[in-house]
C-alpha positions in Angstrom: 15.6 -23.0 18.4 17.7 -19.6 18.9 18.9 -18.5 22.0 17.8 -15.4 24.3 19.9 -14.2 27.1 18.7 -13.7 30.5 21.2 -10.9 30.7 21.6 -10.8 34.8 23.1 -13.0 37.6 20.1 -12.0 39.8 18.3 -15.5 41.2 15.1 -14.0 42.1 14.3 -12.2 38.6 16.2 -15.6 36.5 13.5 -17.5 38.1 10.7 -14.9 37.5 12.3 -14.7 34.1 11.9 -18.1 33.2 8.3 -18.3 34.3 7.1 -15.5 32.5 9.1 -16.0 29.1 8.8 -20.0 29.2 6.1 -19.8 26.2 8.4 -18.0 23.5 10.0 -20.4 20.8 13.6 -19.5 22.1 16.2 -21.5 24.7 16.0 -19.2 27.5 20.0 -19.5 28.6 21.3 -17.6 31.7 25.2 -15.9 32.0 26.1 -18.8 33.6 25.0 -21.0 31.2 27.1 -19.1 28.8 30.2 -18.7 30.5 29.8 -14.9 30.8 31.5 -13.6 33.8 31.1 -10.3 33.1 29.8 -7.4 35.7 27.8 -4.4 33.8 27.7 -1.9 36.1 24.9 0.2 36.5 25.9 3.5 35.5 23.2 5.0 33.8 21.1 8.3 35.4 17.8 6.0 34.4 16.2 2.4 34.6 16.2 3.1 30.5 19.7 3.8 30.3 21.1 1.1 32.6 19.0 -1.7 30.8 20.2 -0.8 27.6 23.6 -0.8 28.9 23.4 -4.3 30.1 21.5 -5.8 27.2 23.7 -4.5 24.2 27.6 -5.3 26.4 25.6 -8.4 26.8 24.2 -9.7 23.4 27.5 -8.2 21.8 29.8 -10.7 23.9 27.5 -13.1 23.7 26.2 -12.7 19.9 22.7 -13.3 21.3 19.5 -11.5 21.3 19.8 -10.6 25.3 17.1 -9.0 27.3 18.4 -7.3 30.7 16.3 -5.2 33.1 16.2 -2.6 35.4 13.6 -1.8 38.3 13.4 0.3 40.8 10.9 1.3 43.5 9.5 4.6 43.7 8.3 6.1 46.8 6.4 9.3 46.6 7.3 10.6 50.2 11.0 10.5 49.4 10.3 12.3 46.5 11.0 9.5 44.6 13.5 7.2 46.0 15.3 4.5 45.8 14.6 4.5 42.3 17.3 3.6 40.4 19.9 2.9 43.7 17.4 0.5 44.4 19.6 -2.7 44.5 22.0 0.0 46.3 20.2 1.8 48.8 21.4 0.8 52.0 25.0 0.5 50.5 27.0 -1.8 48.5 27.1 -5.7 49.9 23.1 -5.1 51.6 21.2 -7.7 51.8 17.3 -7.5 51.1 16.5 -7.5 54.8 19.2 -4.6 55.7 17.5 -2.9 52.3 13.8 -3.1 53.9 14.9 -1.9 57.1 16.7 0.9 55.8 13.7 2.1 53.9 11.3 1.8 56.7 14.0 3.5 59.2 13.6 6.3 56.2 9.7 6.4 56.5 9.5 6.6 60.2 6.7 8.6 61.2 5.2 8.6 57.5 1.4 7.9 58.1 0.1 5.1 55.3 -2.0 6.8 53.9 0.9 8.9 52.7 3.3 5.8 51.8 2.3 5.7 48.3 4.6 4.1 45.9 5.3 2.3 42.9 7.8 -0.4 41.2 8.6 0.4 37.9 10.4 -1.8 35.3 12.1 -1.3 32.2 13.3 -4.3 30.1 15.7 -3.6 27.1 16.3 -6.3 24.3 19.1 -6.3 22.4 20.4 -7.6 19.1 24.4 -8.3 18.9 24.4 -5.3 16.6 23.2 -3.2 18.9 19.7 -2.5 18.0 17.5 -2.3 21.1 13.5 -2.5 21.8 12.2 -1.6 25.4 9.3 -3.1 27.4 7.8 -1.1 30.4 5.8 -2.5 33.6 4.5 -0.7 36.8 2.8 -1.6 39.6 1.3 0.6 42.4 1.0 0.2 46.0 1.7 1.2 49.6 4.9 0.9 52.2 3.7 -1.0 55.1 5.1 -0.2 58.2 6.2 -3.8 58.4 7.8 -6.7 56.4 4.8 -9.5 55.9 5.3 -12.7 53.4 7.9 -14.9 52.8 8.2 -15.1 49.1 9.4 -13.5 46.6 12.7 -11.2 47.0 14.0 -7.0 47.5 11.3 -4.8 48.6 8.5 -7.2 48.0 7.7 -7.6 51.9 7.1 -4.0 51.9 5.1 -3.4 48.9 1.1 -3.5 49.9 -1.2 -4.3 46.8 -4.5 -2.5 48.4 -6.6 -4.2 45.3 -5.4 -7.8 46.9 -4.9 -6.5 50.6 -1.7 -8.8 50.8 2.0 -8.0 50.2 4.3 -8.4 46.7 5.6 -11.5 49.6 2.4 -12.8 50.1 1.7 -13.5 46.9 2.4 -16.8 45.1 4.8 -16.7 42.2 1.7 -17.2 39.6 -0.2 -14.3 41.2 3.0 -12.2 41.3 3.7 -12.5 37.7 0.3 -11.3 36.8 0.1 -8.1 38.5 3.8 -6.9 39.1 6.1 -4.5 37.0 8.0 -7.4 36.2 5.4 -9.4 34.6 3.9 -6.8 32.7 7.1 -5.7 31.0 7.6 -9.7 30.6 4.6 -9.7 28.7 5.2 -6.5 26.7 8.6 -8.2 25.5 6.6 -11.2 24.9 4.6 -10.1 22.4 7.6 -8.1 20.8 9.2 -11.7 20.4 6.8 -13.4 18.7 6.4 -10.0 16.8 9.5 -9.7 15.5 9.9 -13.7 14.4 13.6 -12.9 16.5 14.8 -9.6 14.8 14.4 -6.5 16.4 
C-alpha cells in the first residue's frame, strides 16, 4: 500500500487528518513517523502559497506523495484578519487560549450581528517531483463574544455555526468533520486520490 504524508506536526489537524482520509488505500504516515524534523516556515503572502510550500519541501525529502494544509480564519470586521497569521496572531509561542482572547480583546464592542466570519482551508498535495493538486474547504459563521465547548482546538470555541446553534467546540469530532473547512477540503482531496489511482 503507498504511503501519503500528513505533512504537519500539528496534533489537532493529524487527528482530524486521520479521520477524514482513513478510507483512501494509502498508509497515512505522520513526520514523526518518518523521521522528518524539518520546520517549513510559513512564508507565503496566501493559504495557497504556504501549503504548496510545505507539501513539495515535504514529499521531496520524503519521496512521498505529501498533503500539507493551510487555514486561516477570516473575520469580516477586521477586514479580514487573522487570515493567514492565524496560528500567529497573538505572537509567536501563543497558545490557543491567549489566541481566542486576543481576538475577542480585538472585537470588543463589535455587536454579533456584525461578527461575521469564515474559516477557509486550502490543502496542497504534492508529488516528490514537485507536481501539486489543491483542495479548498470553507465554513461560515459568527465570533461569539465568548469561548463555549471543549473540543476540538484554535479558534474553534469562537466560531458559532448559526445552522447548528453550537460552537466549532461543541461539536463532536464526527459532526465537525462534516461541516468544517477542514473536512470539506479532506473530502475534495479525497476524491482526487482515488482519482488519480496515486499520481497527480
Amino acid at each position: 500500500m503507498p504511503k501519503l504524508l500528513l505533512a504537519t506536526n500539528n496534533k489537532g489537524k493529524l487527528r482530524e487528518y486521520k479521520s477524514l482520509l482513513q478510507a483512501l488505500p494509502f498508509e497515512l504516515v505522520t513526520m514523526a513517523e518518518q523521521g522528518i524534523l524539518t520546520e517549513v516556515s510559513e512564508v507565503g503572502e496566501s493559504l495557497e502559497e504556504n501549503a504548496r510550500i510545505k507539501a513539495t519541501i515535504l514529499a521531496r525529502e520524503s519521496r512521498l506523495l505529501a498533503l500539507a494544509d493551510d487555514s486561516g480564519l477570516e473575520v469580516d470586521a477586521l477586514n479580514g484578519e487573522p487570515g493567514r497569521l492565524s496560528a500567529r496572531y497573538a505572537g509567536e509561542g501563543a497558545s490557543d487560549r491567549d489566541r481566542v482572547d486576543y481576538l475577542l480583546a480585538k472585537l470588543e464592542g463589535v455587536p454579533p450581528e456584525r461578527r461575521t466570519a469564515r474559516f477557509r482551508c486550502v490543502i496542497a498535495i504534492s508529488t516528490p517531483e514537485g507536481k501539486v493538486e489543491f483542495c479548498h474547504g470553507e465554513c461560515e459563521g459568527f465570533i461569539t463574544l465568548e469561548p463555549k465547548g471543549k473540543n476540538g482546538f484554535g479558534y474553534d470555541p469562537v466560531f458559532y455555526l448559526p445552522q447548528l446553534d453550537r460552537t466549532m467546540a461543541e461539536l463532536s469530532p464526527e459532526v465537525k468533520n462534516r461541516v468544517s473547512h477542514r473536512g470539506k477540503a479532506a473530502r475534495q482531496a479525497s476524491r482526487l486520490l482515488k482519482k488519480s489511482k496515486y499520481r497527480l
